[in-house]
C-alpha positions as CSV (number, residue, x, y, z in Angstrom):
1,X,162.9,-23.6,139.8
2,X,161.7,-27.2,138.1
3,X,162.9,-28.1,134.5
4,X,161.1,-30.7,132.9
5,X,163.7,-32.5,130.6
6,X,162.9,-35.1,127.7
7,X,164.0,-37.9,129.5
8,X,163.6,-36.7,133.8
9,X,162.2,-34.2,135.7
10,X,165.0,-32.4,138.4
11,X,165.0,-29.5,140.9
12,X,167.9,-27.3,141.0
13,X,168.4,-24.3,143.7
14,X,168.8,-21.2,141.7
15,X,171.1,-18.1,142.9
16,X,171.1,-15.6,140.4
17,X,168.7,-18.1,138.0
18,X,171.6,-20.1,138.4
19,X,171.7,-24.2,139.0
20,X,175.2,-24.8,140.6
21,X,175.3,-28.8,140.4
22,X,173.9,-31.2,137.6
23,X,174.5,-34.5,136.6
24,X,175.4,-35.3,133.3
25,X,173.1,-38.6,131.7
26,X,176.1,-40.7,130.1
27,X,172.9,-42.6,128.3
28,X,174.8,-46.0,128.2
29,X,172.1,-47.9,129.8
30,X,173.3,-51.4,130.5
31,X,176.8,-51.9,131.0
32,X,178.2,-55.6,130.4
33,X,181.2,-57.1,130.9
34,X,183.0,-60.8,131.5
35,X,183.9,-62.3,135.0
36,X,187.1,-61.2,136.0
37,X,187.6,-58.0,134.0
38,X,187.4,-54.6,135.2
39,X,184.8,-52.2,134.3
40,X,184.2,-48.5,134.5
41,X,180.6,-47.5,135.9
42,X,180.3,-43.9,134.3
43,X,179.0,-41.0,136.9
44,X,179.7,-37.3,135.6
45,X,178.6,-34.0,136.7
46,X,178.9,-30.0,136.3
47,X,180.2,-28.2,138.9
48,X,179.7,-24.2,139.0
49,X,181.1,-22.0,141.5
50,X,178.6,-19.3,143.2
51,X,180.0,-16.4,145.2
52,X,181.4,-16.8,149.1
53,X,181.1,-21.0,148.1
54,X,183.9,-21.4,145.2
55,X,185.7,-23.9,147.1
56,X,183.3,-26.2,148.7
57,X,184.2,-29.6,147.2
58,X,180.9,-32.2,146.3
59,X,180.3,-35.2,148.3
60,X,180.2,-38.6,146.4
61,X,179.1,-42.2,147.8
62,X,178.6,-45.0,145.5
63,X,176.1,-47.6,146.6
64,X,175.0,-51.0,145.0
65,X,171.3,-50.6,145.5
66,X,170.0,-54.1,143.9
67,X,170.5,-57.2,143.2
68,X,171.2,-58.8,139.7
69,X,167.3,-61.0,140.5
70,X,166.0,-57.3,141.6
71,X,166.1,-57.3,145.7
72,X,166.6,-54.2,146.9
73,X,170.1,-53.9,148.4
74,X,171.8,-50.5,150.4
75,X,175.3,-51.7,150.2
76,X,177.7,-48.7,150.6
77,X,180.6,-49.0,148.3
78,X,183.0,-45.6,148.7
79,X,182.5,-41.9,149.6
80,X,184.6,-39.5,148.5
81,X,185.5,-36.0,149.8
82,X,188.1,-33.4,150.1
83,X,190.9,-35.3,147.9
84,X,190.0,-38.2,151.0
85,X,187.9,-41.6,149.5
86,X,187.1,-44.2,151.8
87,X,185.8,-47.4,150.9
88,X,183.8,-50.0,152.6
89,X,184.4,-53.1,154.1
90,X,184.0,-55.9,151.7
91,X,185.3,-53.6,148.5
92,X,188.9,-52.8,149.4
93,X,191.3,-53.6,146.6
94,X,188.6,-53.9,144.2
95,X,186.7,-50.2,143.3
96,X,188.5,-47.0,143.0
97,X,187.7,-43.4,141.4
98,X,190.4,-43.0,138.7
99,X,190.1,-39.5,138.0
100,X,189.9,-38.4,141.6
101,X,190.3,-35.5,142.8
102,X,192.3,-34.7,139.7
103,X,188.8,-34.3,137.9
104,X,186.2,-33.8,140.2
105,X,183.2,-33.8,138.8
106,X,184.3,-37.6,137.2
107,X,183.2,-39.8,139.8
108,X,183.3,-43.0,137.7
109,X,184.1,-46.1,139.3
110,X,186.3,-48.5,138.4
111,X,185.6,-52.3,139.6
112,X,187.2,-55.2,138.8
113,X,188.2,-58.3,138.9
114,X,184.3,-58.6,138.7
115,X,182.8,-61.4,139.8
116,X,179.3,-63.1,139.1
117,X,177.8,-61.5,142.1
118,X,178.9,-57.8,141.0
119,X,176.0,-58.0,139.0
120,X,172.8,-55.6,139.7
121,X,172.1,-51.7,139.8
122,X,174.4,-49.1,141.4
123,X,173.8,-45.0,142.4
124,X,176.6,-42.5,142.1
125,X,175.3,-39.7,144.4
126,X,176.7,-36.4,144.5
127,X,175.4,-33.4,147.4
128,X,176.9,-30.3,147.6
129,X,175.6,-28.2,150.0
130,X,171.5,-28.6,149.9
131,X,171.7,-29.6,146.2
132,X,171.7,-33.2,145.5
133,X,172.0,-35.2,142.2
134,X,172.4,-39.2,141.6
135,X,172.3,-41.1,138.8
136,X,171.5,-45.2,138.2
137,X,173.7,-47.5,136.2
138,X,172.8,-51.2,136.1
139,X,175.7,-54.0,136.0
140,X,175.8,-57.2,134.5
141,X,178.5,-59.8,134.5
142,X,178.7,-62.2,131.8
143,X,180.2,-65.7,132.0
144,X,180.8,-68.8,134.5
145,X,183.2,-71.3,135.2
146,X,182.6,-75.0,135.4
147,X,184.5,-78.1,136.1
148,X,184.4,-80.9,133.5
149,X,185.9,-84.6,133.7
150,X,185.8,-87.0,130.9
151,X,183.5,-89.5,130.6
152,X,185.8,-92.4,131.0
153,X,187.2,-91.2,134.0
154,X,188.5,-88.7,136.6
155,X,191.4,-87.2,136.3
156,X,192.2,-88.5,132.3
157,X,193.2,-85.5,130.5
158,X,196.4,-84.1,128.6
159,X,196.6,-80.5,128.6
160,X,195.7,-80.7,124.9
161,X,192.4,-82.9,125.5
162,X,191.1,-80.8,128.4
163,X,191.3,-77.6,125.9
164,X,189.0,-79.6,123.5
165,X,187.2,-80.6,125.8
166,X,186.3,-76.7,126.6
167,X,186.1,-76.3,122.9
168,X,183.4,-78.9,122.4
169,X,181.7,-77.4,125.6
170,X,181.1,-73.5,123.7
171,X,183.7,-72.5,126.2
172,X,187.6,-71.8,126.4
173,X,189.6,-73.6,129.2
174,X,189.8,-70.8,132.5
175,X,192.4,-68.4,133.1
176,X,193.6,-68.2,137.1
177,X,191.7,-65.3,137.4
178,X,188.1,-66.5,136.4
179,X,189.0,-69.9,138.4
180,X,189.7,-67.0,141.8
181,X,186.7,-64.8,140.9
182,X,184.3,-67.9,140.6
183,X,186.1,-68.9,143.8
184,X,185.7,-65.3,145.7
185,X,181.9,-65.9,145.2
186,X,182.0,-69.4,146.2
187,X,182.3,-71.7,144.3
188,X,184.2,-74.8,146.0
189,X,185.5,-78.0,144.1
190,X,187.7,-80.9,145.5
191,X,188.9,-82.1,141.7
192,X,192.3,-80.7,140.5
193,X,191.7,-79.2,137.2
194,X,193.6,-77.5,133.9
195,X,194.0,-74.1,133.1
196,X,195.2,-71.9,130.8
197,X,198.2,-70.9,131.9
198,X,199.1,-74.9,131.9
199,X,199.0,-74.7,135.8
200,X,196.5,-77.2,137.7
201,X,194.3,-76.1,140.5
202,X,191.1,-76.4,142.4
203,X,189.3,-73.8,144.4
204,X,188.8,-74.8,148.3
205,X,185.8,-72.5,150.2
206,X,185.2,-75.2,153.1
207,X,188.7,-77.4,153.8
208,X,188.3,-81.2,154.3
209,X,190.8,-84.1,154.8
210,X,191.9,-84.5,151.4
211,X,191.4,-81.4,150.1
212,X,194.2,-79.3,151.7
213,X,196.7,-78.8,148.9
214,X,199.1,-76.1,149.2
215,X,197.5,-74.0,151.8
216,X,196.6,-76.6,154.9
217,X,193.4,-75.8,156.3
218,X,193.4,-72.5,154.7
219,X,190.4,-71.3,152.2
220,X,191.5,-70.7,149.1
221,X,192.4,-72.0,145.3
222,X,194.9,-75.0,145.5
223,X,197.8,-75.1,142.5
224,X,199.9,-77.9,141.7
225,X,202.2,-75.6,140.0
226,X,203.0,-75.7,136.2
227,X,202.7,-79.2,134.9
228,X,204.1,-81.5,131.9
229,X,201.0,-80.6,129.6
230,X,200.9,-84.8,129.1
231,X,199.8,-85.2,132.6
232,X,196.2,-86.3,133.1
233,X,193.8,-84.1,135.0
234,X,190.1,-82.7,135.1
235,X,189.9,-79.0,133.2
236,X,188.1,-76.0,134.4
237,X,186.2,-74.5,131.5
238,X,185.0,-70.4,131.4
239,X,182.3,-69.8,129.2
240,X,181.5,-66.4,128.2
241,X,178.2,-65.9,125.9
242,X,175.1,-67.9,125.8
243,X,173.6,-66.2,122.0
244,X,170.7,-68.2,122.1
245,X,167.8,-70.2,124.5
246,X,168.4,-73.4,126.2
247,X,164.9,-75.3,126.6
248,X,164.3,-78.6,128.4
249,X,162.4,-81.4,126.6
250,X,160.1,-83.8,128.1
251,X,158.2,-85.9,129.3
252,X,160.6,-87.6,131.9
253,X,163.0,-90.2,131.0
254,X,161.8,-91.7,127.7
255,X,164.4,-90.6,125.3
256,X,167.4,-92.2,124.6
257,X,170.9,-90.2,123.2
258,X,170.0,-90.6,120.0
259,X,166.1,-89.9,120.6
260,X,167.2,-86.9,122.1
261,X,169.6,-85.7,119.7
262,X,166.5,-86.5,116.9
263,X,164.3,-84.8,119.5
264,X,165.7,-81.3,119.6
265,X,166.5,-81.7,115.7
266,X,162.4,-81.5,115.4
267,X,162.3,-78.5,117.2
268,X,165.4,-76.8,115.1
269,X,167.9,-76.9,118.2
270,X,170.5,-79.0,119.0
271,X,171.2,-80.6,122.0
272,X,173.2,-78.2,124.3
273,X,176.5,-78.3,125.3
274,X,177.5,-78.5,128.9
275,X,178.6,-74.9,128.8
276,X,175.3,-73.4,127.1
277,X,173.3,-75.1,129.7
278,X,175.8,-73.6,132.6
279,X,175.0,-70.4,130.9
280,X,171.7,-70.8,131.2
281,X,171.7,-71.6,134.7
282,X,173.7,-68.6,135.2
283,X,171.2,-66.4,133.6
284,X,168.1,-68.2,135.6
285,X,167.2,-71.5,134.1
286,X,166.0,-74.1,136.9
287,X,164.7,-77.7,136.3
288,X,164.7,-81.0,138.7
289,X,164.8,-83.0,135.7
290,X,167.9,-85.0,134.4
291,X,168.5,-84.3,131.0
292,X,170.8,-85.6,127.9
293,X,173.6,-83.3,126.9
294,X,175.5,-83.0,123.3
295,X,178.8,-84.7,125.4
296,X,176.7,-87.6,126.2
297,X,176.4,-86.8,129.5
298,X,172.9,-86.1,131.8
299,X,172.8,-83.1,133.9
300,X,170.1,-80.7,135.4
301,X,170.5,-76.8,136.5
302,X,168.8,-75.9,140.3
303,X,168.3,-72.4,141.2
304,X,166.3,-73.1,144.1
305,X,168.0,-76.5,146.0
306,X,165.1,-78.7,147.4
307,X,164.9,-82.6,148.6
308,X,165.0,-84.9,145.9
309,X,167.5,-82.3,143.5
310,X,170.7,-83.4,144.1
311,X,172.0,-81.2,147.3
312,X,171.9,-78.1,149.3
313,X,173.7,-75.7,147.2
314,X,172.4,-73.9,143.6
315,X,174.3,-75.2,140.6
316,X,174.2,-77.5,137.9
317,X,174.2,-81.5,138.8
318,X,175.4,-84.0,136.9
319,X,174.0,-87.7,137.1
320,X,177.0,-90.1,136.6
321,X,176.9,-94.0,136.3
322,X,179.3,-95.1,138.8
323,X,179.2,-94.4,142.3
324,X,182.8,-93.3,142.5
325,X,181.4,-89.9,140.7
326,X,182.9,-91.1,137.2
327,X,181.4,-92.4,133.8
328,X,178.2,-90.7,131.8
329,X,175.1,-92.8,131.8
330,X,174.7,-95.9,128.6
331,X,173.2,-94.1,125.2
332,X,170.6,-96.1,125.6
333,X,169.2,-94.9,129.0
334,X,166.7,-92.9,129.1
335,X,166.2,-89.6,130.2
336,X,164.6,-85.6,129.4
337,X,167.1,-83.4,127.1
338,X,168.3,-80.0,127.1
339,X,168.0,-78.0,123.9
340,X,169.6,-75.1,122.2
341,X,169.0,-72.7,119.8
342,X,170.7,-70.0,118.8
343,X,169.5,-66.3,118.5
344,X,169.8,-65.9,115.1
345,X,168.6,-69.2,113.8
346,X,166.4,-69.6,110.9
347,X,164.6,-73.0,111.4
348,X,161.4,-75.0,110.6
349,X,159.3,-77.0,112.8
350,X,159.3,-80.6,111.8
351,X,155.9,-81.8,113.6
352,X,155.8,-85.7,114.5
């Protein structure tokens, strides 16, 4: 028999005008939640028992079927059967079914600590017998880390200054975990940094002479241990929300600090902080252009790495003034700007 619902059309195999298996719609739509947290993907069904096949338990696999920039995907994730669940390579320690097999038509997954990469669309399919249901939840994970040094020098902050330093960034300093998660997806940084738990450390993907740390030649995120908060480091930063739009300004390198400060002001913005625009490079914002920063500092986000944009991974560069990688560029150089406006900002265009 075919039902034609409000919202989907499904085919169920009768016996006795009876459908034996049907997915329940949770309805959420879009589940979001921060790097490093666990989340629980919903999948729930009705199970009804027909005669001579009471006991036949459903099958369920969970599969991430897309990416979070839409390519398709058909990454298994678990199955589960029989009171047995066996997970894939790649997702061991990370997904489980907490109310399996107690509940067994509550086939949510649980996944956590998420990283960046955990974001996209996932199918909870569950076949018993010839019937067969599945339902679609998309993911997305909010949030990135970034490393920050102060524009006097490397390595010069307290454990107090490299929190304000997040602060005036829109960001908090990073907790261990959002420093391992960025690192599980690959992010690699030879420049010991704060974090919250007043620990210092820097994540390693590809070792190097003077990169070792605690764990030789080992990948991995290098600690220092707890430190007197009055030593003088770099400071990772995690920021979670970017509530607005950051827009570059141009034409190329004719504003100064102040020009571009005055510049966004014109437009109702301000000029974005190094975590808004890391934000919105994280959600897809690419542009070979240097721009000026509300820190004083000039930096550009690259989705796409080409010749001529600073390097062969994705990520945000910065442009620095000495060649030892330290020091933001004079106020009165000139380069684009990065703009930012928040979502709910009333504001009136001041022409030239």
């Amino acid at each position: 028999g075919v039902y034609v619902g409000s919202l989907r059309l499904w085919v169920c195999v009768f016996v006795q005008k009876t459908c034996w298996l049907h997915m329940q719609k949770v309805g959420s739509g879009l589940v979001r939640a921060a790097l490093a947290e666990l989340v629980a993907l919903p999948c729930l069904f009705t199970l009804r028992s027909w005669p001579g096949a009471a006991r036949e338990a459903p099958r369920i696999k969970w599969t991430k079927v897309r990416t979070a920039s839409g390519q398709r995907q058909d990454l298994p994730i678990l199955v589960a059967k029989d009171n047995v669940v066996r997970v894939a390579k790649g997702w061991q320690g990370r997904v489980s079914l907490p109310a399996y097999p107690r509940h067994r038509a509550n086939a949510t997954l649980l996944l956590g600590p998420l990283r960046a990469s955990d974001s996209g669309l996932y199918r909870c399919q569950v076949v018993r017998g010839i019937e067969d249901e599945q339902d679609l939840v998309p993911l997305e994970v909010t949030g990135v880390v970034f490393h920050y040094r102060a524009a006097q020098d490397r390595y010069a902050l307290t454990f107090a200054e490299a929190q304000e330093a997040c602060r005036l960034s829109s960001a908090t300093i990073a907790a261990p975990r959002h420093l391992q998660a960025a690192f599980e997806d690959g992010f690699d940084n030879c420049d010991a940094g704060w974090l919250s738990d007043r620990t210092v450390r820097y994540p390693i993907t590809q070792s190097r002479p003077g990169c070792y740390g605690d764990r030789s030649s080992l990948p991995g995120v290098r600690s220092y241990g707890r430190r007197d908060p009055r030593e003088l480091y770099d400071v990772y930063c995690f920021a979670r929300e970017l509530g607005g739009e950051v827009f570059y300004v141009g034409p190329a390198r004719r504003l100064t600090l102040a020009g571009a400060r005055a510049q966004c002001r014109r437009q109702g913005a301000a000029l974005a902080s190094v975590g808004q625009l890391h934000l919105a490079w994280h959600e897809g914002l690419d542009q070979c252009d240097p721009g000026w920063l509300a820190d004083g500092s000039v930096r550009y986000p690259i989705q796409t790495p080409r010749r001529r944009c600073g390097g062969p991974a994705p990520g945000v560069r910065t442009v620095y003034r000495f060649a030892n990688r330290t020091g933001f560029p004079a106020p009165g150089a000139r380069f684009d700007a990065y703009c930012f406006r928040g979502a709910n900002c009333l504001f009136t265009f001041i022409p030239f």
